[in-house]
PyMOL CGO cylinders between C-alpha atoms (Angstrom):
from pymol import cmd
from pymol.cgo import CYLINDER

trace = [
    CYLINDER, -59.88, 139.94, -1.15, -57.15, 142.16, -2.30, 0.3, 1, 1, 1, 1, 1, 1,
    CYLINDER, -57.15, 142.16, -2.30, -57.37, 143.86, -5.71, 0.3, 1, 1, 1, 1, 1, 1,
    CYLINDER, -57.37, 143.86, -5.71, -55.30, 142.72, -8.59, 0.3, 1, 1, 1, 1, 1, 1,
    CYLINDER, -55.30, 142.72, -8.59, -52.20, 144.96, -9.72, 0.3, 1, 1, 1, 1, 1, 1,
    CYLINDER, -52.20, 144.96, -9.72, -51.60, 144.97, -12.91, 0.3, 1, 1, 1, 1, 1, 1,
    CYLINDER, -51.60, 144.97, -12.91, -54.83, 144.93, -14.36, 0.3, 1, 1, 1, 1, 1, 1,
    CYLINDER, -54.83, 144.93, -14.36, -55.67, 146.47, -17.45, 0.3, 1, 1, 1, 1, 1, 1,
    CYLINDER, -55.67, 146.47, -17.45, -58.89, 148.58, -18.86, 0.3, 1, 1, 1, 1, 1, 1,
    CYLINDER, -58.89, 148.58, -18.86, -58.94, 145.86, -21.36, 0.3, 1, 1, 1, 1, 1, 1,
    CYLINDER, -58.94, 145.86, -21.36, -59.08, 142.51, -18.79, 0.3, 1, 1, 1, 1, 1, 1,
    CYLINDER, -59.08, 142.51, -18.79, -61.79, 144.31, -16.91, 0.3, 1, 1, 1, 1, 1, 1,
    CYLINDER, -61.79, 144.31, -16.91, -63.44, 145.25, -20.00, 0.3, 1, 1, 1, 1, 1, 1,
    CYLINDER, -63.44, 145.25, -20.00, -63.47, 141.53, -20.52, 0.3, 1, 1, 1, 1, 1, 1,
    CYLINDER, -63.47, 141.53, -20.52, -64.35, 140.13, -16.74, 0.3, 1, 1, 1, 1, 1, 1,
    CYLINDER, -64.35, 140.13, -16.74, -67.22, 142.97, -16.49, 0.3, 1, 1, 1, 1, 1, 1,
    CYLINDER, -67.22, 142.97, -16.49, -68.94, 140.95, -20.00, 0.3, 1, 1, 1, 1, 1, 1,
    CYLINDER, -68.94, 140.95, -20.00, -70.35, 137.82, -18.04, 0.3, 1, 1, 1, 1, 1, 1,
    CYLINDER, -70.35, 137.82, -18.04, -72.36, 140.62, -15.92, 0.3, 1, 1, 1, 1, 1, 1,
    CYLINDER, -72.36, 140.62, -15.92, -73.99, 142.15, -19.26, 0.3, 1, 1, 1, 1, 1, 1,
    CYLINDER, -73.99, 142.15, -19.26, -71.62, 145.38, -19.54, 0.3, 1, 1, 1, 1, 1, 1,
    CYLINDER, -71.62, 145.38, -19.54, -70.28, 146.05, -22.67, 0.3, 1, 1, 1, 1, 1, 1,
    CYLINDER, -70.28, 146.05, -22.67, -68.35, 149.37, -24.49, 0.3, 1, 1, 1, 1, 1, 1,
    CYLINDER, -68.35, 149.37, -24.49, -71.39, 151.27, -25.49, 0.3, 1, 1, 1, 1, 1, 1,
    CYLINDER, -71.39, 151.27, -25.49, -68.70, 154.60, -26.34, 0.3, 1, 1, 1, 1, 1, 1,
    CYLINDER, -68.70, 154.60, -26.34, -64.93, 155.21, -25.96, 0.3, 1, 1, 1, 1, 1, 1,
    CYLINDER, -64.93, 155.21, -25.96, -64.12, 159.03, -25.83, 0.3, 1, 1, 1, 1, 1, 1,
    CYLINDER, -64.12, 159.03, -25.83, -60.79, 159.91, -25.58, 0.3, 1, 1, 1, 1, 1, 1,
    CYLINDER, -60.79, 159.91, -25.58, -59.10, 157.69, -23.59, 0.3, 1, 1, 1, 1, 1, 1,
    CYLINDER, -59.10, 157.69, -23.59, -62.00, 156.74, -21.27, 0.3, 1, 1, 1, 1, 1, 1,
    CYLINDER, -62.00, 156.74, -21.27, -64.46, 153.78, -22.53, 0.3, 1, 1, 1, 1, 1, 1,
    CYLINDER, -64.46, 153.78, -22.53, -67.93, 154.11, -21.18, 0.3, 1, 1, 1, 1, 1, 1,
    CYLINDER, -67.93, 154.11, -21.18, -69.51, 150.44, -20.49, 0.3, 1, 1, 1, 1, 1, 1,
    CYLINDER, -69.51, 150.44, -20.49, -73.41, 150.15, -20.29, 0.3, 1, 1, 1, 1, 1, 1,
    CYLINDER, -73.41, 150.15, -20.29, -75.48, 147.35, -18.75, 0.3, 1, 1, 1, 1, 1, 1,
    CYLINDER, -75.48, 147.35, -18.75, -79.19, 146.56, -18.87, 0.3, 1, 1, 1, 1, 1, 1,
    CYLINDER, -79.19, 146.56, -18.87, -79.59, 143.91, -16.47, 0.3, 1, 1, 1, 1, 1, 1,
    CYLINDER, -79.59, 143.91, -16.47, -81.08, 145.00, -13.71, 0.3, 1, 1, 1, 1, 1, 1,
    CYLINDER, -81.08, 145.00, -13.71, -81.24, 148.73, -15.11, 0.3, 1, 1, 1, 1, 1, 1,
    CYLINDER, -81.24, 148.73, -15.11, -79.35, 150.39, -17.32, 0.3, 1, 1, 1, 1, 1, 1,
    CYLINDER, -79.35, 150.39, -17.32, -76.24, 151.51, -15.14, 0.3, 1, 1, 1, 1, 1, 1,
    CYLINDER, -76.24, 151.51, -15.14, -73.06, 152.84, -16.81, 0.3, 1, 1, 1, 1, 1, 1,
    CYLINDER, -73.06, 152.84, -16.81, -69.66, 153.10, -15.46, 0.3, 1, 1, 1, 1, 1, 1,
    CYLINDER, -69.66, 153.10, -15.46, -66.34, 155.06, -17.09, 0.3, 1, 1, 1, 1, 1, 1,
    CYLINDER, -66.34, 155.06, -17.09, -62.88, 153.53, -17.05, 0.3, 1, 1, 1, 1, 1, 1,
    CYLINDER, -62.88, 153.53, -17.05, -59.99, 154.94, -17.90, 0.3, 1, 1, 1, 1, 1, 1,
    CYLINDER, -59.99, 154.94, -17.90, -58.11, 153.12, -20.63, 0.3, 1, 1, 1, 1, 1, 1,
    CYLINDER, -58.11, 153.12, -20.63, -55.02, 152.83, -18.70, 0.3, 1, 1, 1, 1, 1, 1,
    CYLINDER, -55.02, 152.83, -18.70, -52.46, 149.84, -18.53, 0.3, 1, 1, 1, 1, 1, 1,
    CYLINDER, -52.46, 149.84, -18.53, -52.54, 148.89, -15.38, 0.3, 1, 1, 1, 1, 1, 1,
    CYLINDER, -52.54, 148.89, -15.38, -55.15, 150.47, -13.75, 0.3, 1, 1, 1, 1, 1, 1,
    CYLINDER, -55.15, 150.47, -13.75, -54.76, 152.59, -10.43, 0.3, 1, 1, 1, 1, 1, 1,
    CYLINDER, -54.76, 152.59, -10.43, -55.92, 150.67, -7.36, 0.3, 1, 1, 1, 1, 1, 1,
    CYLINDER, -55.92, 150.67, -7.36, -57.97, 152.98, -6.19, 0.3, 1, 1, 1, 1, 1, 1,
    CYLINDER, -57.97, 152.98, -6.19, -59.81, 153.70, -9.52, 0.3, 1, 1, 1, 1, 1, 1,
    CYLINDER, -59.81, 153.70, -9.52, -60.07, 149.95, -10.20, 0.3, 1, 1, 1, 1, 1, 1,
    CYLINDER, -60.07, 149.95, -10.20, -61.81, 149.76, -6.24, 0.3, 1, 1, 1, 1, 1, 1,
    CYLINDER, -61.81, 149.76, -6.24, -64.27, 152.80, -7.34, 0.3, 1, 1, 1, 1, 1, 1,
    CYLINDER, -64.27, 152.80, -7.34, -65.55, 151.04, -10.42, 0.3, 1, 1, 1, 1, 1, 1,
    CYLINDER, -65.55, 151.04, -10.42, -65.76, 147.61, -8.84, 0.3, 1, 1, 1, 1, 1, 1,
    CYLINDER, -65.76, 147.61, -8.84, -67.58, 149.52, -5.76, 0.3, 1, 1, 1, 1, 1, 1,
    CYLINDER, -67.58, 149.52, -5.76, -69.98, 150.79, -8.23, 0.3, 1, 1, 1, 1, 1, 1,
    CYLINDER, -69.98, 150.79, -8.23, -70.91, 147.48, -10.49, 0.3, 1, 1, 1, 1, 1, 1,
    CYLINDER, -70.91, 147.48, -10.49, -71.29, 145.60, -7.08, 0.3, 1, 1, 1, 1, 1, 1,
    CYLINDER, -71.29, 145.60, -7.08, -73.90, 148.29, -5.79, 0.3, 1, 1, 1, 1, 1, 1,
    CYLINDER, -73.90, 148.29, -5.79, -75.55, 147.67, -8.92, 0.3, 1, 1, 1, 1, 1, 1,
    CYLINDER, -75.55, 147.67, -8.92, -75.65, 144.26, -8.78, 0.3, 1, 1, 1, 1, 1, 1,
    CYLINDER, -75.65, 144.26, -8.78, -76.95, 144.31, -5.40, 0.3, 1, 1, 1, 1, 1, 1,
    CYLINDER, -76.95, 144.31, -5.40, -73.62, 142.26, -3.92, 0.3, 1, 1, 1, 1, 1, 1,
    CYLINDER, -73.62, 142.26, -3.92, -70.64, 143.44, -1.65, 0.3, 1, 1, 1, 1, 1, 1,
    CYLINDER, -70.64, 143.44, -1.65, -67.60, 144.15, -3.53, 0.3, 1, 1, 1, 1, 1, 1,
    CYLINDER, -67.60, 144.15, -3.53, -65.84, 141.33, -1.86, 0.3, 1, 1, 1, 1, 1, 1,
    CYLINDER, -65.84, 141.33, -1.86, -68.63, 138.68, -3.24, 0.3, 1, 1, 1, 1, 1, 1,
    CYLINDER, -68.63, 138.68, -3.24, -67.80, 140.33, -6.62, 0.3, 1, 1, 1, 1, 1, 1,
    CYLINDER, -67.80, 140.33, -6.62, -64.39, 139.96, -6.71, 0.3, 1, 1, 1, 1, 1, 1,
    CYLINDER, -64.39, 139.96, -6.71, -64.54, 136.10, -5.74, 0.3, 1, 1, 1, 1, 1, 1,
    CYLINDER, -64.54, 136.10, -5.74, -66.65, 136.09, -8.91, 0.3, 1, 1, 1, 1, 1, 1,
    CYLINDER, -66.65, 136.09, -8.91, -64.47, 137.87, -11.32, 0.3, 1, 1, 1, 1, 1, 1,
    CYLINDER, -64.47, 137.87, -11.32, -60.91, 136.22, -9.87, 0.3, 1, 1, 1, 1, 1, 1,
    CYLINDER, -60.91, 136.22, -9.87, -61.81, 133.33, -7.93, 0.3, 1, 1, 1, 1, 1, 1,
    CYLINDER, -61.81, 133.33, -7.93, -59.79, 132.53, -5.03, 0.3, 1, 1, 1, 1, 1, 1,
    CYLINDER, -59.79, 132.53, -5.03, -56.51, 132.42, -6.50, 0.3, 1, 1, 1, 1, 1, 1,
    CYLINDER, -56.51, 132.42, -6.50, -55.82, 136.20, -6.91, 0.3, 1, 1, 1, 1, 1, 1,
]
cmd.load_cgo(trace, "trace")
């Protein structure tokens, strides 16, 4: 599944909430997001409007690892089939 474009740190701030992250600190402009489910694991996103592709695919990488999926299986969660 191809990643979105003009995603923001703010959408995926609020797609990655279903999955238990949440803003635990912003510094600067880079908001750190903390889950417990499954163990704590913490991931930093730029606040940036849209996101770079590549950044967006390194962060998504990293929550699917977590969550024990491919990143493919998470996208189909967060966007569905019609992205």
């Amino acid at each position: 599944m191809r990643l979105p474009r003009s995603l923001s740190a703010d959408d995926l701030v609020k797609l990655l909430g279903p999955l238990g992250y949440r803003v635990s600190r912003q510094t600067g402009s880079h908001l750190r997001l903390t889950t417990d489910e499954g163990g704590q694991h913490h991931v930093t996103v730029p606040r940036h409007d849209p996101l770079r592709v590549g950044t967006l695919s390194a962060i998504l990488g990293d929550v699917a690892r977590h969550s024990g999926t491919t990143r493919d299986a998470l996208l189909e969660r967060l966007f569905g089939g019609g992205r």
